[in-house]
C-alpha positions, -999 to +999 in steps of 0.1 A: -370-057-031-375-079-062-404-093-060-418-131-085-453-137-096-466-165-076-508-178-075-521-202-050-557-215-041-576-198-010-604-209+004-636-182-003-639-172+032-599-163+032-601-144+003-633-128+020-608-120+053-579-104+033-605-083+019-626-071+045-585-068+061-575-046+030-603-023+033-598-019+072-560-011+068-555+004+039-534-022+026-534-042-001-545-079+000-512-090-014-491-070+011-512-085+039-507-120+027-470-119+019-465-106+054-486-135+070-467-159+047-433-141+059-445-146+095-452-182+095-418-189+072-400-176+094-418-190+128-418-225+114-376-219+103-373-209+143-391-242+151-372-261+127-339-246+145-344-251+176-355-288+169-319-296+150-302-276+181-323-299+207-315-328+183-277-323+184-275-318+221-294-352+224-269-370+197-239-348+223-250-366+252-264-333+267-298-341+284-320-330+314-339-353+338-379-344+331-382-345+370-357-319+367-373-299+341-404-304+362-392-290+388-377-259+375-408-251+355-429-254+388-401-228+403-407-207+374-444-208+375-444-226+344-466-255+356-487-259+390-473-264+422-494-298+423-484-311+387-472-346+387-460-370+366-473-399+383-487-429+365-510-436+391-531-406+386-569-419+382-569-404+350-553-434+338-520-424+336-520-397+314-499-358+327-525-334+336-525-300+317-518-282+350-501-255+340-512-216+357-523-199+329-542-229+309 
């Protein structure tokens, strides 16, 4: 793989992370970072697709009712059996982070 010569600014206590990373693994510094920096390119590229996909279906007309997506993700397990969307809630209003695992 051709590879270019690139420098950016770290934070000490980075550096200091890579480092103490390096001598755990066996690796070296620059392989663990180009690895963390392929990681996040290419989770934020996923993001960034599936925003333009949820975008176009939006622009297509293809939408779901939130009571409906509500209610699946209570089905699934997603959120609480007792999640609401009420703005009645004595918490002024604002959805409740109900969901199982949180």
């Amino acid at each position: 793989m051709e590879a270019v010569v690139t420098s950016i600014r770290v934070p000490v206590d980075v550096k200091e992370q890579y480092e103490t990373l390096a001598q755990a693994t066996g690796r070296t510094r620059n392989d663990l970072m180009v690895d963390a920096l392929r990681v996040v390119a290419e989770r934020r590229l996923r993001d960034i697709a599936l925003i333009q996909e949820g975008l176009a279906q939006i622009w297509g007309g293809r939408t779901i009712a939130v009571e409906d997506v509500v209610t699946e993700f209570k089905r699934d397990g997603i959120l609480a059996a007792d999640f609401t969307l009420d703005a009645d809630d004595s918490d002024g209003g604002e959805a409740r982070d109900t969901r199982v695992d949180a």
